[in-house]
Phi, psi and omega in degrees: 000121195281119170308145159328152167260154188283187179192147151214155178217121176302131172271199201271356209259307222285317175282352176265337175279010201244316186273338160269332161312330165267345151326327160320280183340277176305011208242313202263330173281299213285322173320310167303320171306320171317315166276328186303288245284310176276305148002274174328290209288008175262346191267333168293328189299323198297318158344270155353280173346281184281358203257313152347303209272317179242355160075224207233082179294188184260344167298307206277334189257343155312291166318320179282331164329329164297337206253015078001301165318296226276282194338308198266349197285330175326299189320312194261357135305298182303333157315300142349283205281352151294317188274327161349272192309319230264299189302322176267005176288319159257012151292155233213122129349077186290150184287151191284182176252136170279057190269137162279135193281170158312137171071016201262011181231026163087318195275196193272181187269169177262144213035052183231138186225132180248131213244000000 
């Protein structure tokens, strides 16, 4: 007798913690790009620079080799920072928490014992 197929459905709490993780994620790729991107794009300037001055070494056109690279991490920086934006439109806001902090009235704190 052939088992039932399995299923799942995400609760409202699971999708939303789902929908922040990858919000991380991408968060965490449009950063790396940013520094690849600046990167790239300081080897062109440097590119720019030196090419008056040394005309076209095999150093300057290596460097200029590049910009292709910017063109595309550009594309996918820009791609990133739409579903980004996309991510923060649905995610639901949380309300903030109010904690107090320790200790904020100078005195010791309650239950805490020191040895």
């Amino acid at each position: 007798m052939p088992l039932a197929p399995l299923t799942v459905a995400l609760s409202a709490g699971q999708q939303i913690e789902t929908l922040k993780r990858f919000r991380a994620r991408y968060g965490e790729e449009l950063k790396k790009i940013e520094s690849e991107l600046t990167e790239v794009l300081t080897a062109l300037a440097e590119a720019d620079f030196l090419a008056p001055y040394l005309g076209e070494q095999p150093e300057v056109i290596e460097l200029r080799a590049r910009k292709a690279d910017a063109a595309k991490l550009e594309h996918r920086r820009q791609y990133l920072a739409m579903i980004i934006e996309r991510l923060d439109q649905v995610i639901p806001q949380q309300p903030t928490v109010a904690v107090p902090v320790p200790n904020a009235a100078g005195g010791k704190p309650a239950g805490v014992r020191r040895y």
